[in-house]
N, C-alpha and C positions, 0 to 999 in steps of 0.2 A: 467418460461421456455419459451423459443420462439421455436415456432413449426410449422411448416407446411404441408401440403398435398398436393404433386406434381400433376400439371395437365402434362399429357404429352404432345406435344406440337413435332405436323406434323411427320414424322418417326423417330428422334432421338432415341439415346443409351443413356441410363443412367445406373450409375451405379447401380449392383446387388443389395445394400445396402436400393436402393428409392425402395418404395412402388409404387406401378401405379394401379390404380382401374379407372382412368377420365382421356379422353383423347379430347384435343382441335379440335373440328370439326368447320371447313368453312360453313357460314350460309347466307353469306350476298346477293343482291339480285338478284345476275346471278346464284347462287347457285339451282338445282332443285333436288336435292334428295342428303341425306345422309347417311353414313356407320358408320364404328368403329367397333371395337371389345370390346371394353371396355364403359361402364359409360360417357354419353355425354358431354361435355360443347358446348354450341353453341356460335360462338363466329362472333356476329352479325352484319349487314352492318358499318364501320367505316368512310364512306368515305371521306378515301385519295383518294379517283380518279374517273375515271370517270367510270359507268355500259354501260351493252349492252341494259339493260330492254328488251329483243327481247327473253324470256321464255312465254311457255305458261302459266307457274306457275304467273308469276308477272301480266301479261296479266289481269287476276282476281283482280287485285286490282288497280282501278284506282285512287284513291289519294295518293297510294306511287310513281305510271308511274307519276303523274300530278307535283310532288313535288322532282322537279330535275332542277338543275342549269351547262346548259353546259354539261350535265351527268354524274354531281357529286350528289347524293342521297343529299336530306334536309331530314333531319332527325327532326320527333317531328312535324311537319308542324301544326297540331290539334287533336282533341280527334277521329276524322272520320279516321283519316292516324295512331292512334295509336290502333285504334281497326281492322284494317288493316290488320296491321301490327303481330297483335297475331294470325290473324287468317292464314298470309304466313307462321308463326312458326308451327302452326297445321298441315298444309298442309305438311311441309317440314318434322317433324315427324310421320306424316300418324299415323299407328298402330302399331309403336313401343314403346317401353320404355320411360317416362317422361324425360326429360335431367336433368342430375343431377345441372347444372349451365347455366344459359342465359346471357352471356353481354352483355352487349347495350352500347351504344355511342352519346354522347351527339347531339346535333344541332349546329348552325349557331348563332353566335345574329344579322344580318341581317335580321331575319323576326319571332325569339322571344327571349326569357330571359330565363332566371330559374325558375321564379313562371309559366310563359307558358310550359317549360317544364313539370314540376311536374304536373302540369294540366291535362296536355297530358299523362304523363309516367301514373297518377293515372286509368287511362280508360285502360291502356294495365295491369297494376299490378292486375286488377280486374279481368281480362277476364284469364289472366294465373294461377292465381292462384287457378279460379274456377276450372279449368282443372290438372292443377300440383301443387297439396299445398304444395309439400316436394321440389319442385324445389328453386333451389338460383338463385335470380336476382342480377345485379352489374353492374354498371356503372362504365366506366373505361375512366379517365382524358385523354386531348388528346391536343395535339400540332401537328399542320404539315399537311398541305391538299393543294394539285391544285385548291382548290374553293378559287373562286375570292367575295370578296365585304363583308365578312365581316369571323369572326376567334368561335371556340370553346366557349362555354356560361362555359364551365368545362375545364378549362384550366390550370389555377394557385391556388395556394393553399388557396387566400381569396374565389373564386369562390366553392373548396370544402368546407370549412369552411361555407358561405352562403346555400348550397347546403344540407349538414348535420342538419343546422337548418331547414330547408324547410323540411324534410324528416321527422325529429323527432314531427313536429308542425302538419304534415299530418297525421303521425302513419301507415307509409308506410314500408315498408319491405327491401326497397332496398338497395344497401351496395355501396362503391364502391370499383372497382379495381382498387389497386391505384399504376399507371405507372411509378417507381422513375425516371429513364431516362429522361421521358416525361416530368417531374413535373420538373427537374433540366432545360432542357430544354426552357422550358418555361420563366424559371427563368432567363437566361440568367447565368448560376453556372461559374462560373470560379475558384473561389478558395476553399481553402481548409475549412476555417471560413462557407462560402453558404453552403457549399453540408450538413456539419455537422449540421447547423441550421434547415435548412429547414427539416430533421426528426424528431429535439426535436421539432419542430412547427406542424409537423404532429402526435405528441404522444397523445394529448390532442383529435386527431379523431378517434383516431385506434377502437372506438366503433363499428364505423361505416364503418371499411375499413374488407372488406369480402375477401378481395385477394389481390396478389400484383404482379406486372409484374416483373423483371430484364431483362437485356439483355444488349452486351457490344457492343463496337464501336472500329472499325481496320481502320488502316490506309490506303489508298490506295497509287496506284500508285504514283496518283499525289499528295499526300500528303493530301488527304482531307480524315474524320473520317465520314467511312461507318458506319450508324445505322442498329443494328440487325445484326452484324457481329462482332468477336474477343470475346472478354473475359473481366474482370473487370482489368485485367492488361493493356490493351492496350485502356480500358475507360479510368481509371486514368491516368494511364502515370507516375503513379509515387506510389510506394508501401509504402510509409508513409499515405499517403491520402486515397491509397486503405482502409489499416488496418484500419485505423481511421473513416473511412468509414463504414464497417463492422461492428466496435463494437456499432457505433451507430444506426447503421440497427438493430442490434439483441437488443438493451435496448430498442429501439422504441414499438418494437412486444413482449416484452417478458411478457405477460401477460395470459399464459397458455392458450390463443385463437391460433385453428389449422386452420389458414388459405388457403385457396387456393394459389399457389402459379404456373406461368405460367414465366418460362425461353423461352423467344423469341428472339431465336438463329436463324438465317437463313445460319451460317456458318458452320464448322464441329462440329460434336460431341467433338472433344478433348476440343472445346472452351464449350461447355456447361459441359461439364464436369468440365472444372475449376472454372468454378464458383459454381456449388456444392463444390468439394473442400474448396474452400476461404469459402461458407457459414458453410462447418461443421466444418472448424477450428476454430471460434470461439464459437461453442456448438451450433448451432442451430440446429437443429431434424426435420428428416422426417416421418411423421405416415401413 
């Protein structure tokens, strides 16, 4: 069975039918205090762009202010900026409730790799964990940033493949959330053969993948395909691809793990809505 567990994800409607207990909260580091009414996910600096660093909250941590490019966050910088960095997430949950899920987001390779990551990420996994044992951490693939001089160390899918073994050879907890968009993206997908491949090539990780993003791409005015906007119709472009698409989305996950699952819609609800639709028509379950 493939199944998943909705995070909600900024004010959307979903249909009566989805469960909602976890709702995606903004963490990253102009961020000074957060809400919700529901079960957290903190969903942590990513940066695409550039920060203000001008909080009193950040102020406090001088090798995350120190480790920025043009005011784009370097992420991962060392084990000093990753203990930091757990301690901004303390801060930011004061004396509320443990978050049910923390993403994180990988670095630059301009100033380290994967084995420097996992270095680094191991010094934050220790310090959170002492504090929130039931919490889920996830690292989530990433393509696309105004930082200049070098790209994403978790990008493409040998990089999670490298990344999984790194994880499992540590005996580290961490998972990732795994962005299909982002990952086609990267890829450069054009046709119908990529998009299908590249999930049987991700079946053999699903151990390891604790979440998974969707979200669709509309056409603009000027004829260019806005991210985080429209629906899986107006991704594909084409409803043979879609379906085909879908069934090998749900064979990939169908291994009775209830994943986290986060729809990053920034357009209307009718468009997130159809893509629940397209997901329940082929039998996948929300718990």
């Amino acid at each position: 069975m493939t199944s998943f567990e909705m995070i909600k994800y900024h004010g959307k409607e979903y249909p009566e039918d989805i469960p909602l207990r976890i709702e995606e909260i903004a963490a990253h580091f102009d961020i000074t205090k957060i809400g919700g009414s529901l079960s957290r996910s903190l969903h942590t600096e990513y940066s695409y762009g550039k920060r203000k660093f001008n909080s009193a909250l950040i102020a406090k941590y001088p090798d995350i202010l120190a480790a920025q490019k043009d005011g784009v966050p370097q992420l991962w910088k060392n084990e000093s900026w990753a203990s930091q960095f757990a301690n901004f997430i303390f801060d930011l949950v004061g004396g509320g409730p443990a978050p049910k899920v923390i993403e994180i987001h990988p670095p630059f390779n301009d100033y380290t790799d994967l084995t420097g990551f996992v270095r680094s990420y191991s010094e934050f996994e220790n310090k959170i964990k002492a504090r929130f044992p039931e919490t889920e951490l996830l690292v989530e693939n990433r393509c696309g940033s105004v930082y200049h001089g070098g790209r994403f160390v978790l990008s493409k899918i040998k990089d999670i493949e490298a990344l999984c073994e790194k994880i499992a050879n540590a005996g580290l907890g961490l998972k990732i959330a795994y962005d299909i968009p982002q990952i086609y993206t990267a890829h450069n997908v054009k046709t119908e053969d990529k998009y299908i491949s590249l999930l049987e090539e991700t079946k053999p990780l699903r151990e390891f993948i604790g979440g998974v993003h969707l979200w669709g791409k509309s056409i603009s005015s000027t004829g260019r395909k806005v991210a985080h906007c429209g629906d899986l119709n107006s991704y594909f472009g084409d409803q043979g691809i879609k379906e085909h698409f879908l069934q090998a989305f749900k064979d990939c996950f169908d291994d009775d793990v209830a994943r986290k699952m986060v729809l990053e819609v920034n357009s209307g609800n009718d468009d997130l809505q159809s893509i629940v639709a397209d997901l329940q028509s082929v039998g996948i379950r929300f718990v």
